[in-house]
N, CA, C and O atoms as CSV, one atom per row, in Angstrom:
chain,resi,resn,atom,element,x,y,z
A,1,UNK,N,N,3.292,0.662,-49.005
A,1,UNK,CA,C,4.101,1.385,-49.966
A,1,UNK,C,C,3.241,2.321,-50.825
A,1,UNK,O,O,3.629,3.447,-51.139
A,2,UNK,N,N,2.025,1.795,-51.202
A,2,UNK,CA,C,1.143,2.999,-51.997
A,2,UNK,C,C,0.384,3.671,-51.521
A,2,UNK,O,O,-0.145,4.585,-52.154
A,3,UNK,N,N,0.027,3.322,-49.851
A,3,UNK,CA,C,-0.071,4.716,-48.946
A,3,UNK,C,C,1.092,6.010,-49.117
A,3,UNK,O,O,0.714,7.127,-49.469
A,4,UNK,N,N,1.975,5.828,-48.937
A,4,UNK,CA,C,2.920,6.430,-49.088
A,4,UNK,C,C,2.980,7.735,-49.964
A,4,UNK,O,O,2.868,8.925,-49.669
A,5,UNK,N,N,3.193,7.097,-51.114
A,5,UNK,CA,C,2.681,7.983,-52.547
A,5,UNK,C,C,1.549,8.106,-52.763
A,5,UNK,O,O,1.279,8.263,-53.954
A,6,UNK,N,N,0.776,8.102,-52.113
A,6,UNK,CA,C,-1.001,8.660,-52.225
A,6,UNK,C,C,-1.035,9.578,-50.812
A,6,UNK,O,O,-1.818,10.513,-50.645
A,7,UNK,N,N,-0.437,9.311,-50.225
A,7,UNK,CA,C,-0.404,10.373,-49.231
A,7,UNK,C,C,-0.407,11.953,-49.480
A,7,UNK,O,O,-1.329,12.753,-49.323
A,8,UNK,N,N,1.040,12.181,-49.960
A,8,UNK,CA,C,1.287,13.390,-50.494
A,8,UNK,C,C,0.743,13.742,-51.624
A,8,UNK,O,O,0.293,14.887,-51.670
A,9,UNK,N,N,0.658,13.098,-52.525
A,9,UNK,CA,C,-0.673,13.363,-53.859
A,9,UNK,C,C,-1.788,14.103,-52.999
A,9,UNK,O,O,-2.135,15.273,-53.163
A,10,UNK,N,N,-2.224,13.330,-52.175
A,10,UNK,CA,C,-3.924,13.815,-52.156
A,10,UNK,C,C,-3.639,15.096,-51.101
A,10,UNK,O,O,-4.531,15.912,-51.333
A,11,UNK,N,N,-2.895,15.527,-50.198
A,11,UNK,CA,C,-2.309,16.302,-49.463
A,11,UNK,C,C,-2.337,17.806,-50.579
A,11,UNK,O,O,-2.944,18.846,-50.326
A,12,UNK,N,N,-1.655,17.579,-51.593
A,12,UNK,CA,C,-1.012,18.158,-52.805
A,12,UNK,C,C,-2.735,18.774,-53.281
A,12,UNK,O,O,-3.114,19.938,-53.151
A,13,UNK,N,N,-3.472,17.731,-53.781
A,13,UNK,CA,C,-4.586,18.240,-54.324
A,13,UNK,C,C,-5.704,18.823,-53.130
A,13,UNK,O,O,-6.496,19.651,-53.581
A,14,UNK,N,N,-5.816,18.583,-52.076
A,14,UNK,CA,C,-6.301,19.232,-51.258
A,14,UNK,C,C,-5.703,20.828,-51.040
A,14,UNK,O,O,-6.620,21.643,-51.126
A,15,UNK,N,N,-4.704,21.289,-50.845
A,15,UNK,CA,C,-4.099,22.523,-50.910
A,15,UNK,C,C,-4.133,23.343,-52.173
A,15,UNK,O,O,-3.982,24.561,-52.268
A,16,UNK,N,N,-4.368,22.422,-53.171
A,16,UNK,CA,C,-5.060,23.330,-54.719
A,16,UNK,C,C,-6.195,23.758,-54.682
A,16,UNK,O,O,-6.491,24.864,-55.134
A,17,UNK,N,N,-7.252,22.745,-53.991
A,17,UNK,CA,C,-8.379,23.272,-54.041
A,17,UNK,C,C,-8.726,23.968,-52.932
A,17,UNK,O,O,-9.766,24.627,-52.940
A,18,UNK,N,N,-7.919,23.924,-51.840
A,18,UNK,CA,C,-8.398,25.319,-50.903
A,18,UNK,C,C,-7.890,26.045,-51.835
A,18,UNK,O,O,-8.981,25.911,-52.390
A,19,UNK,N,N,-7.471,26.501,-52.347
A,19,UNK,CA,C,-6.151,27.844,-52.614
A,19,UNK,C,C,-7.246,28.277,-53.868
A,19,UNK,O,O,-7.387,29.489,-54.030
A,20,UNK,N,N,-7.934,27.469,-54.657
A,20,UNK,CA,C,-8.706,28.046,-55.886
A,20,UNK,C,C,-10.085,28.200,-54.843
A,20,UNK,O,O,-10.841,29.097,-55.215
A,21,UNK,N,N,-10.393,27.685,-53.972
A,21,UNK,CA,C,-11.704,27.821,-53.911
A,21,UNK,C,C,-12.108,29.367,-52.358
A,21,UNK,O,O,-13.167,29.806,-51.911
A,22,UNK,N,N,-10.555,29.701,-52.031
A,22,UNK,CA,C,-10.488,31.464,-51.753
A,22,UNK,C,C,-10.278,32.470,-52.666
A,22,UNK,O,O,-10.427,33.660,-52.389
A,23,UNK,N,N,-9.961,32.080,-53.673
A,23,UNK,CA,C,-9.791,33.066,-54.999
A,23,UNK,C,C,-8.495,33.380,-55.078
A,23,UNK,O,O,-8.249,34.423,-55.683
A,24,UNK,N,N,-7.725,32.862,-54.702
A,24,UNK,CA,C,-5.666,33.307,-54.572
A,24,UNK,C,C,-6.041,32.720,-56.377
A,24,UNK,O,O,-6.665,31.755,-56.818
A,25,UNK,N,N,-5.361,33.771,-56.969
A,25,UNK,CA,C,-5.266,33.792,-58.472
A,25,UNK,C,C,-6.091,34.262,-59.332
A,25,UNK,O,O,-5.961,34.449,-60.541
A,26,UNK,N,N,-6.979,34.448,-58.606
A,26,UNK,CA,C,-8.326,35.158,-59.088
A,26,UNK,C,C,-7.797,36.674,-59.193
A,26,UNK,O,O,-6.936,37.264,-58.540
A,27,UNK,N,N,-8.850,37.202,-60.540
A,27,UNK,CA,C,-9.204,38.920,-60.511
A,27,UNK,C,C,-10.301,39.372,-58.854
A,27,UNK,O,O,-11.123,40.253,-58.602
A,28,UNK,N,N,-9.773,38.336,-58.162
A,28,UNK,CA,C,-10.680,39.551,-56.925
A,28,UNK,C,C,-9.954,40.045,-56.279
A,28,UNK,O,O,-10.384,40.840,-55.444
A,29,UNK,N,N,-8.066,39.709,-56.411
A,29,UNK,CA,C,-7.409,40.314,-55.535
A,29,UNK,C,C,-7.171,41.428,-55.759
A,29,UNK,O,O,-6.039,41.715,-55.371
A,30,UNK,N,N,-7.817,42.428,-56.317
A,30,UNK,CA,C,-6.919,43.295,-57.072
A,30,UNK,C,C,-8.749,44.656,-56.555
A,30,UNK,O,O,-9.087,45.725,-57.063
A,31,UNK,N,N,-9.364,43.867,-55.459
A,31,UNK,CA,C,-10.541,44.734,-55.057
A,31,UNK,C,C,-10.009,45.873,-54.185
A,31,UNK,O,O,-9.027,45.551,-53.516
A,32,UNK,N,N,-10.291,46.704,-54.091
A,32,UNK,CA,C,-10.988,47.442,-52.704
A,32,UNK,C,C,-10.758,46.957,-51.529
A,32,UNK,O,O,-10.543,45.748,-51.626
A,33,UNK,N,N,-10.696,47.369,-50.355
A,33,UNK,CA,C,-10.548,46.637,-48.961
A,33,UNK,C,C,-11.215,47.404,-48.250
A,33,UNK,O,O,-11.929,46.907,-47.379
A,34,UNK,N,N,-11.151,49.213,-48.472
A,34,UNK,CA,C,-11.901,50.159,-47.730
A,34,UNK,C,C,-11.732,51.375,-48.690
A,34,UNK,O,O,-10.845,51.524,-49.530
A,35,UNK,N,N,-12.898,52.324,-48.357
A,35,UNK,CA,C,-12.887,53.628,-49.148
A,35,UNK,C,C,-11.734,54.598,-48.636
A,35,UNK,O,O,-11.451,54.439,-47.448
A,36,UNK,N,N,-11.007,55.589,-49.330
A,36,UNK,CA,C,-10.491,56.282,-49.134
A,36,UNK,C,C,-11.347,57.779,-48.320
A,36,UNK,O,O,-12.327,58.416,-48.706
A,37,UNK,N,N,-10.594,57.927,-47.245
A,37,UNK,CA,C,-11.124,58.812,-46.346
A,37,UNK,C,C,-10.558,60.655,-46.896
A,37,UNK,O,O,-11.214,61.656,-46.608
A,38,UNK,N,N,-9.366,60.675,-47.622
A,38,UNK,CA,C,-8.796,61.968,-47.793
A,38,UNK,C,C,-9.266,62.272,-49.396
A,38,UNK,O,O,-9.544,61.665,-50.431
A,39,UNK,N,N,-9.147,63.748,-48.816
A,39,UNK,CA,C,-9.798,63.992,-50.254
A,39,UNK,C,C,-8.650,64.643,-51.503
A,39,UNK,O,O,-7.576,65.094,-51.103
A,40,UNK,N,N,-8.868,64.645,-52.522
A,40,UNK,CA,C,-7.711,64.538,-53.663
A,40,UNK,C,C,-8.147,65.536,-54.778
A,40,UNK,O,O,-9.332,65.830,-54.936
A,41,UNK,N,N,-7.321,65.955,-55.407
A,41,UNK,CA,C,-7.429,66.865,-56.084
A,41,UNK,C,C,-8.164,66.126,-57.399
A,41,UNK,O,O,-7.911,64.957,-57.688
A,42,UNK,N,N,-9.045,66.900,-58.108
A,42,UNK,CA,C,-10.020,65.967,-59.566
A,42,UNK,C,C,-9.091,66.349,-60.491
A,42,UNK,O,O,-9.412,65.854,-61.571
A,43,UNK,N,N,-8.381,66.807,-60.554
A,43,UNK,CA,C,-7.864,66.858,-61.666
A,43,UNK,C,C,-6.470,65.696,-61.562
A,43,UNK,O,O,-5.863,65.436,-62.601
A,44,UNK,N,N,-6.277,65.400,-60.955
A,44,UNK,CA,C,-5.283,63.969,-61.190
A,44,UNK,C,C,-5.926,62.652,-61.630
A,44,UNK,O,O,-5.242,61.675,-61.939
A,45,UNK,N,N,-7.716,62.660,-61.655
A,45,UNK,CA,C,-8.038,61.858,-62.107
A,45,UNK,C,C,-8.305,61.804,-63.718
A,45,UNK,O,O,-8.813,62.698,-64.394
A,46,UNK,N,N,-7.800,60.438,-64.198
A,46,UNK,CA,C,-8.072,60.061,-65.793
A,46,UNK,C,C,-9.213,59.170,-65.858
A,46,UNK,O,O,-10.028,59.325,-66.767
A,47,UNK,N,N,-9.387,58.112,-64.862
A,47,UNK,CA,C,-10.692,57.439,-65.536
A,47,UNK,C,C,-11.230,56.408,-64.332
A,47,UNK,O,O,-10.533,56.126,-63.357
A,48,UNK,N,N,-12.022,56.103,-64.463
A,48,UNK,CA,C,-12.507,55.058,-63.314
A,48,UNK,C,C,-13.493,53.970,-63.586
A,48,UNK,O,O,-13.958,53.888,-64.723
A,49,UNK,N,N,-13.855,53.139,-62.673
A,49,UNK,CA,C,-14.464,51.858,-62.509
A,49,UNK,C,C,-15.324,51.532,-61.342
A,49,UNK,O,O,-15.037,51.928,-60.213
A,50,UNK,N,N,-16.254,50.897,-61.570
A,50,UNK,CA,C,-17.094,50.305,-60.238
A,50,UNK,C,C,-16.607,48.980,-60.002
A,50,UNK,O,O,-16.157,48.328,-60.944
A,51,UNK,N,N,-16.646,48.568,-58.974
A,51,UNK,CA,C,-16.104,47.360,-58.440
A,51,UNK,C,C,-17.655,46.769,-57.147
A,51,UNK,O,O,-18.224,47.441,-56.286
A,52,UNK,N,N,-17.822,45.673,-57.459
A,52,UNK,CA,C,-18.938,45.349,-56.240
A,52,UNK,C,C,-19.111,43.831,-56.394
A,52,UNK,O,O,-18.320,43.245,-57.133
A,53,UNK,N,N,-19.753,43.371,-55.973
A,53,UNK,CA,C,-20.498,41.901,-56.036
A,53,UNK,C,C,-20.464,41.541,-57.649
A,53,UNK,O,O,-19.795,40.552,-57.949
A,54,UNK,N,N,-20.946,42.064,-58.421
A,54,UNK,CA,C,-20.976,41.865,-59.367
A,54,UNK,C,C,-19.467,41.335,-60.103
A,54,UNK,O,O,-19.552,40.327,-60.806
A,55,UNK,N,N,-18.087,41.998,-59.953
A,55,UNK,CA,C,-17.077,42.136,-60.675
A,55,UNK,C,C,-16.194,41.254,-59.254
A,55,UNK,O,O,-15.010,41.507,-59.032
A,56,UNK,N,N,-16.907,40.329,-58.483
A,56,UNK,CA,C,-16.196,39.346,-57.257
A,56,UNK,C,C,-15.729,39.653,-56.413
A,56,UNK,O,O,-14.837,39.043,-55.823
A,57,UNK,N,N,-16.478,41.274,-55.955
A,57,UNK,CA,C,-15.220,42.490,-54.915
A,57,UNK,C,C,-16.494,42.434,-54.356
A,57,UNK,O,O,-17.571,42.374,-54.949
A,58,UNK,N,N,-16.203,42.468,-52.786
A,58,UNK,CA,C,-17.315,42.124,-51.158
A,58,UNK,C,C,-17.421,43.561,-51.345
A,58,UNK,O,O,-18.614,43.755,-51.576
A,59,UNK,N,N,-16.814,44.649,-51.367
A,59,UNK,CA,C,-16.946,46.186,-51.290
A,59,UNK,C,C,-17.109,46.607,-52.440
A,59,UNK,O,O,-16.530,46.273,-53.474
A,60,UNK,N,N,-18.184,47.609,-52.213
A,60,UNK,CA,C,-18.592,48.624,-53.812
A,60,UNK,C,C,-18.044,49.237,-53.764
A,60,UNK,O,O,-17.722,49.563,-52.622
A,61,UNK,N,N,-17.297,50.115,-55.127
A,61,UNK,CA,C,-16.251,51.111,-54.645
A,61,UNK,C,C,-16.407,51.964,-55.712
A,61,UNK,O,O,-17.483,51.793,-56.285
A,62,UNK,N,N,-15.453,53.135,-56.347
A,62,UNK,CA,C,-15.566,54.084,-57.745
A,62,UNK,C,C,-14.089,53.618,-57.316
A,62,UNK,O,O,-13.763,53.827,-56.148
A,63,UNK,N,N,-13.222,53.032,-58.140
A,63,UNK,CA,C,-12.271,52.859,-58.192
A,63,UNK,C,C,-11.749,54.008,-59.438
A,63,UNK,O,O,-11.832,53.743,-60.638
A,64,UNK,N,N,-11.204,55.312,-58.895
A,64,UNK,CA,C,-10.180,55.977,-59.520
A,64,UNK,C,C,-8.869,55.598,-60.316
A,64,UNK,O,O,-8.076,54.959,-59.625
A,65,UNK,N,N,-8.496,55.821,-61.491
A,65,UNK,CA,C,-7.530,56.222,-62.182
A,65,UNK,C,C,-6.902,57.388,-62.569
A,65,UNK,O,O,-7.339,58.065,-63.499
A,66,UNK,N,N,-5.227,57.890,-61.501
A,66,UNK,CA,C,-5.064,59.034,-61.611
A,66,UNK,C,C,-3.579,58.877,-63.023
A,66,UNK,O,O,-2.832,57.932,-63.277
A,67,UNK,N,N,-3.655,59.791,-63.430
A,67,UNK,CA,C,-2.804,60.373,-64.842
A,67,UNK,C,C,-1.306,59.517,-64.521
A,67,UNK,O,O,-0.522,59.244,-65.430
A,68,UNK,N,N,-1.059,59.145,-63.044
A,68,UNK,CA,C,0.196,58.448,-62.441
A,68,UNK,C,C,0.074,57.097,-62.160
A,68,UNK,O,O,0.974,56.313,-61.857
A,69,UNK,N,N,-1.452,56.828,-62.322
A,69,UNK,CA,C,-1.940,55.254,-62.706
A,69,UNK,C,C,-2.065,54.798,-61.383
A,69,UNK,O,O,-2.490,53.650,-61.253
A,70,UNK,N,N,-1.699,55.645,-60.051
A,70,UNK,CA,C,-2.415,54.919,-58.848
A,70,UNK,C,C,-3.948,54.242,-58.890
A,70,UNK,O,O,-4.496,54.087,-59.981
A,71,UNK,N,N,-4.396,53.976,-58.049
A,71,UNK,CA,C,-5.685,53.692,-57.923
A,71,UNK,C,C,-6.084,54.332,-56.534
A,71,UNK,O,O,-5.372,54.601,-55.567
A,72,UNK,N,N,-7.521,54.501,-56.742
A,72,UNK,CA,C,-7.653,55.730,-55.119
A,72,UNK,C,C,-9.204,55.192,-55.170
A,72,UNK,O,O,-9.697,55.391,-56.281
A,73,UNK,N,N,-9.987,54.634,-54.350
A,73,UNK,CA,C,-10.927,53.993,-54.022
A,73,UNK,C,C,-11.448,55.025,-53.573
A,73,UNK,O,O,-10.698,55.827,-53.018
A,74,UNK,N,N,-13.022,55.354,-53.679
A,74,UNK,CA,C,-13.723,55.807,-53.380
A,74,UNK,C,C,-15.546,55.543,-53.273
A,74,UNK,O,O,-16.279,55.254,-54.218
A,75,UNK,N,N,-16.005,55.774,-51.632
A,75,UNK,CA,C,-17.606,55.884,-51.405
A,75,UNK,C,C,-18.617,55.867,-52.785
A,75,UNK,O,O,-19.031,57.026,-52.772
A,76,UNK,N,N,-19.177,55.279,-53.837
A,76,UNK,CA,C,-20.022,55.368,-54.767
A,76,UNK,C,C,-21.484,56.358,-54.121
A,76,UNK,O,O,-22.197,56.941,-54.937
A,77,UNK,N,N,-21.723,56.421,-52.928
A,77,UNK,CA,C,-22.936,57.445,-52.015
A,77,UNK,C,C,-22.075,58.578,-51.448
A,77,UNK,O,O,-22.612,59.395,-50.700
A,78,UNK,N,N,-20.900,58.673,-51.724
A,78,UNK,CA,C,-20.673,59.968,-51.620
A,78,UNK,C,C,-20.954,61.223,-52.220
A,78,UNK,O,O,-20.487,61.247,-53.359
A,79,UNK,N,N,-21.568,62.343,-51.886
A,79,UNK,CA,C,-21.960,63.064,-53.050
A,79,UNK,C,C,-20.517,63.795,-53.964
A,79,UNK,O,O,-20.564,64.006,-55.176
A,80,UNK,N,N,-19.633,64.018,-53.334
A,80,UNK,CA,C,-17.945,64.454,-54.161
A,80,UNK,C,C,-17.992,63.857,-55.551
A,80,UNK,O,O,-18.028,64.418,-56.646
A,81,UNK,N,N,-17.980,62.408,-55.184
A,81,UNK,CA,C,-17.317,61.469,-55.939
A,81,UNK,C,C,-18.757,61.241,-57.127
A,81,UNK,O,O,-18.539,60.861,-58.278
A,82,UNK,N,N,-20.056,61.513,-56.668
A,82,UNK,CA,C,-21.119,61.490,-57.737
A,82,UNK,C,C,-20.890,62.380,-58.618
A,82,UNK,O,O,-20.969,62.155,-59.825
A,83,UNK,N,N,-20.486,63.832,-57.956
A,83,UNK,CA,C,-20.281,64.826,-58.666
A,83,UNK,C,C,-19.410,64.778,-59.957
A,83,UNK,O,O,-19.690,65.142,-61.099
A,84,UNK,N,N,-17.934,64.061,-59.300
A,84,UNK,CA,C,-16.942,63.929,-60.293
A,84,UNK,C,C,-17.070,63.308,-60.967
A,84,UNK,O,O,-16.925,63.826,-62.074
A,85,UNK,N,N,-17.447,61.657,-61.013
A,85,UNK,CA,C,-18.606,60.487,-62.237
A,85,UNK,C,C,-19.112,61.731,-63.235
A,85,UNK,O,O,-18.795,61.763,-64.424
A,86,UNK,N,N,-19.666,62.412,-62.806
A,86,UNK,CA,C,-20.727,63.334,-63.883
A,86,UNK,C,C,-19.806,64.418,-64.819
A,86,UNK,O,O,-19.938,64.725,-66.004
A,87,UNK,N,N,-19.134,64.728,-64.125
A,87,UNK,CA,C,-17.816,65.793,-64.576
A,87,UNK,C,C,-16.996,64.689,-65.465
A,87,UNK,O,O,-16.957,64.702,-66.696
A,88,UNK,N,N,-16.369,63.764,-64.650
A,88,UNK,CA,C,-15.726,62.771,-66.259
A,88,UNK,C,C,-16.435,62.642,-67.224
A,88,UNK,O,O,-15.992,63.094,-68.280
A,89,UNK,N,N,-17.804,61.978,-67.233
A,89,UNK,CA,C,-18.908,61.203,-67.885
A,89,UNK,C,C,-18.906,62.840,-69.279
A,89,UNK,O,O,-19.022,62.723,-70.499
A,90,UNK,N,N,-18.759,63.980,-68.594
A,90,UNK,CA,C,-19.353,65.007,-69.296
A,90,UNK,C,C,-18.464,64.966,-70.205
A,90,UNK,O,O,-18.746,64.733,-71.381
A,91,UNK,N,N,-16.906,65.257,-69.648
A,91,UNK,CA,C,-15.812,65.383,-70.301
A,91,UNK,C,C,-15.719,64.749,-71.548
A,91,UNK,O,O,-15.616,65.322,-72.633
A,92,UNK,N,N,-15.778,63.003,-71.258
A,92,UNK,CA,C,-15.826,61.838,-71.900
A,92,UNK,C,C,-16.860,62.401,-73.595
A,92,UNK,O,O,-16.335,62.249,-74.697
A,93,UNK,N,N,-17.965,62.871,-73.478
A,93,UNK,CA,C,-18.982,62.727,-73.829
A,93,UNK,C,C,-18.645,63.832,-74.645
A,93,UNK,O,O,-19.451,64.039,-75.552
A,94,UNK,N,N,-17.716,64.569,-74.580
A,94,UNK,CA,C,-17.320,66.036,-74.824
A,94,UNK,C,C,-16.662,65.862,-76.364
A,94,UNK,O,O,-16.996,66.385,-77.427
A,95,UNK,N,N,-15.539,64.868,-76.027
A,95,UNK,CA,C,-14.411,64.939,-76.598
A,95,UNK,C,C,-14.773,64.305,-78.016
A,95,UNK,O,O,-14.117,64.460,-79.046
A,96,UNK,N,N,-16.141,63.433,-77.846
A,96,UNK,CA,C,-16.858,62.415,-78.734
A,96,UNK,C,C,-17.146,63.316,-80.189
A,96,UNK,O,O,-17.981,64.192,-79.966
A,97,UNK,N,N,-16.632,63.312,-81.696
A,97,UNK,CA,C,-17.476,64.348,-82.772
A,97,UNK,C,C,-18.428,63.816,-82.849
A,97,UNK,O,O,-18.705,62.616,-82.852
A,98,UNK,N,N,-19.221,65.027,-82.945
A,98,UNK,CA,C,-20.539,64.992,-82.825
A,98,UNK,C,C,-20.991,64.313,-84.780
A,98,UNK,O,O,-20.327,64.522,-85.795
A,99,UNK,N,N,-22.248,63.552,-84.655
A,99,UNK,CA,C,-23.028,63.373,-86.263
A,99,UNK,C,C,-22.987,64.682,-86.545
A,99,UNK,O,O,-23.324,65.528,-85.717
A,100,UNK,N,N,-22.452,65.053,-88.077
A,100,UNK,CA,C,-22.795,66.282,-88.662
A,100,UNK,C,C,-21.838,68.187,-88.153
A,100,UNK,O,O,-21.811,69.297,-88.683
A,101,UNK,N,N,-21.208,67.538,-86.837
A,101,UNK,CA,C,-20.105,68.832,-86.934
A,101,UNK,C,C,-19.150,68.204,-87.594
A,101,UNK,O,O,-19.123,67.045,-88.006
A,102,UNK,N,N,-18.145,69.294,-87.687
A,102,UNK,CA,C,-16.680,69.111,-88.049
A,102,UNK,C,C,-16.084,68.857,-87.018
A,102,UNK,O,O,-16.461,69.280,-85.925
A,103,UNK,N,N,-14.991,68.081,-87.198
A,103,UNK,CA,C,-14.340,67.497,-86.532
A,103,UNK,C,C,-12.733,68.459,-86.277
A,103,UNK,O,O,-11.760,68.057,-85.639
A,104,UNK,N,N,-12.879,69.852,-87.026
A,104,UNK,CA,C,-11.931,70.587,-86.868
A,104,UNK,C,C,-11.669,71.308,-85.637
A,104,UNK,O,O,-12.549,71.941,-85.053
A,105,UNK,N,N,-10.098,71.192,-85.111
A,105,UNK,CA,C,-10.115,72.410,-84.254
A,105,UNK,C,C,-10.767,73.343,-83.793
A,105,UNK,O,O,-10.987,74.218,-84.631
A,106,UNK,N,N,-11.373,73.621,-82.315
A,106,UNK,CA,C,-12.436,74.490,-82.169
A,106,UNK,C,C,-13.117,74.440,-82.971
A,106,UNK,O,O,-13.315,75.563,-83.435
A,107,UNK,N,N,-13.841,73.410,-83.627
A,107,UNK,CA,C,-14.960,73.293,-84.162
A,107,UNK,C,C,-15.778,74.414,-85.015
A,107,UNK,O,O,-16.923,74.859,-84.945
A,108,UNK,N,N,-14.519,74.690,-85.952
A,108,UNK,CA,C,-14.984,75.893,-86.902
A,108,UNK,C,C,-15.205,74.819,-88.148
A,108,UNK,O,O,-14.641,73.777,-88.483
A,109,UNK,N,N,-16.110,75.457,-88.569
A,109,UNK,CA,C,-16.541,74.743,-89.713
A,109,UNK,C,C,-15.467,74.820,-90.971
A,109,UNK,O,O,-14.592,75.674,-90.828
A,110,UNK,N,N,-15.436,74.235,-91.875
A,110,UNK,CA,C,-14.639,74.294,-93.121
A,110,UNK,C,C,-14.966,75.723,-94.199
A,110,UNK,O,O,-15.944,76.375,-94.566
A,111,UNK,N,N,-14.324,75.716,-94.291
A,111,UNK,CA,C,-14.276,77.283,-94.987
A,111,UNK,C,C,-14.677,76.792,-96.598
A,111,UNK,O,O,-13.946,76.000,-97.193
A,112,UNK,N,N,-15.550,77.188,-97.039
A,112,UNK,CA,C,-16.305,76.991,-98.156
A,112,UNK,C,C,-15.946,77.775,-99.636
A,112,UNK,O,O,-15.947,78.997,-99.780
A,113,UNK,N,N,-15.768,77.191,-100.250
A,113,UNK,CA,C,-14.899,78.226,-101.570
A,113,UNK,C,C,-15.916,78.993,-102.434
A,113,UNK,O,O,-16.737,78.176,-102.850
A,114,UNK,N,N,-16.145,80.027,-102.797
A,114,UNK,CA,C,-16.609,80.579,-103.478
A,114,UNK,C,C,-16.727,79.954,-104.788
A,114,UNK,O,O,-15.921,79.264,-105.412
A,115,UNK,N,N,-18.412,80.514,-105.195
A,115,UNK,CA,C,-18.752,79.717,-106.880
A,115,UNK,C,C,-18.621,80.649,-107.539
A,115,UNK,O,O,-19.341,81.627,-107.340
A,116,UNK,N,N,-17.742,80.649,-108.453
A,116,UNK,CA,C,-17.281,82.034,-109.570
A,116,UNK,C,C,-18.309,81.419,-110.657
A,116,UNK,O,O,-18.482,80.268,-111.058
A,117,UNK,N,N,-19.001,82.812,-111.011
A,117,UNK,CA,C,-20.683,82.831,-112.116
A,117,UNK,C,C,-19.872,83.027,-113.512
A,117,UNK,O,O,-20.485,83.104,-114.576
């Protein structure tokens, strides 16, 4: 009788721990599988990510973010996709106020009032 009910128990916990110990529930499902072969216009991209060994993904990738929130995987040794890293990175780096400018529109300085003598 307590074969019975230890049967399916341990049945039960055996199928948990396969299931955690492939990563089903894990942030790795959500990797890369292969690079994207077609090429895409840069300007639909908003922002991106590396994905590799490090972040539990078997494939290194530049994981794209386009303005429509797809995701579009891409070669990290591709030279395109180095190019565009550098073109965001610039952008990014762009938009940042600088120590000591103004932070005004086209970056005209503040208009300074005259000292009446």
């Amino acid at each position: 009788m307590a074969l019975r009910l230890l049967l399916p128990l341990l049945l039960l916990a055996a199928t948990l721990l396969m299931a955690q110990a492939q990563g089903i529930g894990s942030s790795a499902s959500d990797c890369c599988l292969k690079h994207s072969q077609k090429p895409f216009p840069h300007r639909w991209v908003k922002s991106y990510s590396h994905q590799g060994p490090e972040t539990g993904c078997m494939l290194r990738a530049v994981v794209f973010i386009t303005k429509r929130g797809k995701k579009i995987c891409a070669s990290p040794n591709d030279p395109t996709i180095q190019k565009l890293i550098q073109n965001l990175n610039k952008v990014k780096n762009d938009k940042k106020p600088k120590k000591g400018r103004s932070p005004r529109p086209g970056g005209r300085p503040k208009r300074q009032k005259r000292q009446q003598v």
